[in-house]
N, C-alpha and C positions, 0 to 999 in steps of 0.2 A: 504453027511453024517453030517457034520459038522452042516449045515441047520437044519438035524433034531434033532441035539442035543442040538442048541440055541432054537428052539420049545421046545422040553421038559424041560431043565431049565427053559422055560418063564412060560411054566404051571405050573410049580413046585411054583415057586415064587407068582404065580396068587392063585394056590390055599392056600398057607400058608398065603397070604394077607388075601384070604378070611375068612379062619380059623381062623386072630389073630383077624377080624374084629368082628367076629360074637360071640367069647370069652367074659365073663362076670367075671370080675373080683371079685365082688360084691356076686353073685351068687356063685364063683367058693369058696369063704370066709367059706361064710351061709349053703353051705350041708353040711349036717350031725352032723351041728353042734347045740349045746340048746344058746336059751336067758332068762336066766333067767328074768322076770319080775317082778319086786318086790313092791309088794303093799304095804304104810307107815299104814296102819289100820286093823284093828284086820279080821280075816278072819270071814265068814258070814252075813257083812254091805255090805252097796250099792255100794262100791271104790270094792271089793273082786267081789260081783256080777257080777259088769262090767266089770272088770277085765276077765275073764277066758272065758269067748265067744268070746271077743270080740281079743284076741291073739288067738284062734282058728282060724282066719277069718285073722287074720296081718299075722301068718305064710304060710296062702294060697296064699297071694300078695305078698310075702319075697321073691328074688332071692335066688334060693337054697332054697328054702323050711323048716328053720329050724324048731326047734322045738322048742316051748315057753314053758316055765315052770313058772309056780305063785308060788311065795315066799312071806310069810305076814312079814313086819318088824312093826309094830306097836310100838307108842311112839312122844310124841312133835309134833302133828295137822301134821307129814310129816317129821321132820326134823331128827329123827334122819336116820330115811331110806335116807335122802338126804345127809348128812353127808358120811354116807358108799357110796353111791355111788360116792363120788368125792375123798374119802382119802381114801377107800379100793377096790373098783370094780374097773375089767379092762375097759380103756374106747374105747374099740377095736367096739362097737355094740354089743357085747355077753352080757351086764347086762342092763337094763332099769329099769324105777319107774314110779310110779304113786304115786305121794303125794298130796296135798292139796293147794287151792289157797294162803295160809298164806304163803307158802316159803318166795315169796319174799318180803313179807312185816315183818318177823321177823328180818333181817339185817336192817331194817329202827326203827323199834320200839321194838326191842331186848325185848321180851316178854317170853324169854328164859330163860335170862342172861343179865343186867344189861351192864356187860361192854363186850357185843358179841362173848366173848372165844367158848363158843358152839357152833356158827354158822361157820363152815369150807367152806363152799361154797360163790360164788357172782352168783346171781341170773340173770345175764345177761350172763354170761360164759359159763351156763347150756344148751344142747342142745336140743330145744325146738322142741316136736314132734307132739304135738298136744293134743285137750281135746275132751273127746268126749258128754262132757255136758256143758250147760252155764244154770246155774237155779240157785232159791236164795235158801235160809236159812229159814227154817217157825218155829215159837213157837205153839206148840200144847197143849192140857192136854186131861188127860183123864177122858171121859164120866160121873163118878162119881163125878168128881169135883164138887164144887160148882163155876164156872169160865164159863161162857159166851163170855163174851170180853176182852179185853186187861184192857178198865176201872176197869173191876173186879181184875185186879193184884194192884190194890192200895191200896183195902184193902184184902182181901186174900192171905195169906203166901204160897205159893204152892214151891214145891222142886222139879228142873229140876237136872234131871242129865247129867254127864260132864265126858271125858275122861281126862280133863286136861284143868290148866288156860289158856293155851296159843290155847286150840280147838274154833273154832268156834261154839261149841254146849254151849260153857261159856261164851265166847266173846259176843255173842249177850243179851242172855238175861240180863246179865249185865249192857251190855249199855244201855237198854232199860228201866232197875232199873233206871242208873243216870238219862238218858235224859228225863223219863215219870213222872222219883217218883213212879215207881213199888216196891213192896215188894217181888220180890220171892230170893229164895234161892237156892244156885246152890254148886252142891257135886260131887265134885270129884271126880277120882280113876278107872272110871270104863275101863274096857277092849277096849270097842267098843259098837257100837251103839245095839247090840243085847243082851247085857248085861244090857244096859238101858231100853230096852222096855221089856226084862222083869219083870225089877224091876217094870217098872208102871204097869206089869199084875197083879204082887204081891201084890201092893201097895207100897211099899217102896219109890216109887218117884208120882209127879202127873203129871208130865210134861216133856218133852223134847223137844230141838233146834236140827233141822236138816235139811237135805237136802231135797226139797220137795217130790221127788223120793224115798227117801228112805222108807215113808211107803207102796210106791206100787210094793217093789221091796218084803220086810222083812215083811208086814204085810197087803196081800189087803185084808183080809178078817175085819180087824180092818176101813181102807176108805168105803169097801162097807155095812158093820154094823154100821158106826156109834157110831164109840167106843171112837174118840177120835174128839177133837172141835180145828179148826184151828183161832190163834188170832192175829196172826202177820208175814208179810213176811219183809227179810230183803234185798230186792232187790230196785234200783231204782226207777223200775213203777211195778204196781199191774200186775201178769202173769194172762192169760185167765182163766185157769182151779181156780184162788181163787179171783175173782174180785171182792167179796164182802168181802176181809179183806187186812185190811189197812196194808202200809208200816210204815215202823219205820221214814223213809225219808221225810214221807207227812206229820207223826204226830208230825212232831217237829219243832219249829216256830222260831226258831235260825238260821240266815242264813249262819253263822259260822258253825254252827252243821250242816247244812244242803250240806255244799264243804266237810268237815268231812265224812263226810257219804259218798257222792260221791265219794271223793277216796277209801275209806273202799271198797267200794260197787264192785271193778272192780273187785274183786276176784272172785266174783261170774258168769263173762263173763271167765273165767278159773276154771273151778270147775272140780274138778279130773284130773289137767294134766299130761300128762306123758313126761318123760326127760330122757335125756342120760347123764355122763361124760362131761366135756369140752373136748375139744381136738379130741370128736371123727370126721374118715375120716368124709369127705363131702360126698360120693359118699354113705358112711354109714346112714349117716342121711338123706339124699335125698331117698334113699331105703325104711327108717323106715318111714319117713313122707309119703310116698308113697304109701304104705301096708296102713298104717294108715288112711288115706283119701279112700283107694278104699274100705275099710271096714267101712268103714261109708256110706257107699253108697248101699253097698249091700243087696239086697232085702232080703233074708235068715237072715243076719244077723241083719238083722231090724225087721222081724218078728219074729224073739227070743228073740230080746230086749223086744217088744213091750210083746209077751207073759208073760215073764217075770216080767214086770212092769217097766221096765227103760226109764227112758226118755233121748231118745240120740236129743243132737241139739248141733253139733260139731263145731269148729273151728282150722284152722291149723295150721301149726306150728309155721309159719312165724304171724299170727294173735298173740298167746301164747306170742310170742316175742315182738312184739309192743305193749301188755298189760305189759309185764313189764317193758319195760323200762319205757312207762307214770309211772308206781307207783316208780322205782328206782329214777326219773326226778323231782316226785312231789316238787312242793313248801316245804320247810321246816319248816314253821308257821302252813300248814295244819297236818303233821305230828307230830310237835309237842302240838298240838291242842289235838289229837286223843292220842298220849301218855297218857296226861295230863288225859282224860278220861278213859282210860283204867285203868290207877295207882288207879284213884278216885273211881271206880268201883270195885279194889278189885283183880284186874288180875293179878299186877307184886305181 
């Protein structure tokens, strides 16, 4: 008797082993519960686009299965959503972002603020989960212009519009003012990128800087008509799909400007990424980067991307994290090189 009561104890212990073994800690967190997702850009642009499929597709990979919900926080090219997420969101896994490659180079060249008070975060602390685009920056205008090439901005005035000094949709043409001896004019104010391409329906602007994706996500009936003339990309090397229009990189014969730009440039190997809190668990972030990665992969959700017009060419989280630290690491003469251009261009 005794025999078969040390048997049943052992089962007993055998199965509760198995039980604790096969427990999901992670999983047991995430049902039933929302992540908020919170995008730094006006809702209806290319960051919102990819946004809302693409947490469709992270809650299918998610232990526990939660539920994503999109939040737009728009403001500062990312930073004020990045702000809330490190001094107000909990950093449990329930709040994520997606903000813009400029985060972590606003702590280096405080294009914000002067003496950094606005920037609440360090951009190495941030838990890096991944991007699910690396694409540059392109100057466009529209079809009525009188603007062919970029040559044509040296003497034609044309007005690009702008969410803000500190957006990469200002930042570039700008630089391209100092570094080519361009003329254009770049205006302020607006919402998001869909507030801009109206205004060039209108007329009220001729031009805009953006992400190359974005007019195939916001406007392919404008790529496949011929609406608008591409003059300039602000990536490293000329991308396939525009090989016949030059980088800002190629056209500038300063080899100073040209490390300048190089580190400028790695924003764009991060474009849209998404982040957690510091401090969040490991077991958390290994979950998210997880979901994250197998939705990049997935056939369904690649052909929604692709219907849609987005161009997904991802990188992970841990890659997200080795891009910043190269730009928090950069030499300090090239940074303040880029300062120096930015102030002279009209930004701070």
């Amino acid at each position: 008797m005794s025999r078969l009561r040390d048997l049943t104890r052992f089962l007993a212990i055998a199965v509760l082993a198995v039980s604790n073994a096969q427990a999901d800690p992670v999983a047991d967190y995430y049902k039933g519960r929302n992540v908020d997702f919170i995008v730094g850009a006006a809702a209806g642009g290319g960051f919102d686009q990819t946004a809302r499929p693409m947490t469709q597709f992270m809650s299918k990979y998610m232990p526990g299965n939660p539920n994503f919900v999109v939040r737009n926080m728009p403001g500062g090219a990312g930073v004020i959503m990045t702000n809330f997420l490190v001094s107000a969101a909990a950093a449990d896994g329930t709040v994520i972002g997606m903000g813009t490659g400029n985060i972590p180079y606003e702590t280096r060249l405080n294009m914000l603020s002067l003496d950094g008070k606005n920037i609440r975060y360090d951009p190495q602390k941030l838990a890096w989960i991944g991007t699910p685009v690396r694409e540059p920056q392109v100057s466009y205008v529209w079809h009525a212009t009188p603007v062919n090439t970029w040559e044509d901005l040296r003497r034609e005035k044309v007005r690009f519009g702008a969410t803000a000094a500190s957006g990469d949709n200002a930042i570039f043409p700008a630089l391209a003012n100092k570094l080519l001896a361009l003329k254009s004019e770049i205006i302020t104010g607006y919402r998001g990128v869909s507030e801009i391409l109206l205004a060039m329906e209108r007329g009220e602007l001729e031009a805009n800087n953006s992400a190359y994706s974005t007019l195939g996500s916001s406007k392919p009936h404008w790529k496949r008509d011929g609406k608008v003339r591409y003059l300039m990309q602000f990536g490293i090397e000329r991308i396939p799909e525009l090989s016949d229009v030059p980088t800002l990189f190629e056209l500038v014969q300063d080899e100073e400007d040209k490390k300048m730009l190089r580190f400028f440039s790695l924003k764009f190997e991060m474009h849209r990424p998404i982040y957690a809190p510091p401090g969040l668990p490991p077991a958390r972030l290994a979950a998210l980067r997880s979901a994250f990665d197998k939705t990049m992969k997935d056939p369904e959700f690649l052909a929604i991307a692709d219907k849609m017009g987005l161009w997904i060419r991802p990188l992970d989280g841990a890659g997200v994290a080795e891009l910043v630290d190269e730009i928090m690491t950069a030499p300090q003469p090239i940074v303040d090189r880029l300062r120096r251009a930015l102030e002279d261009s009209g930004i701070n």
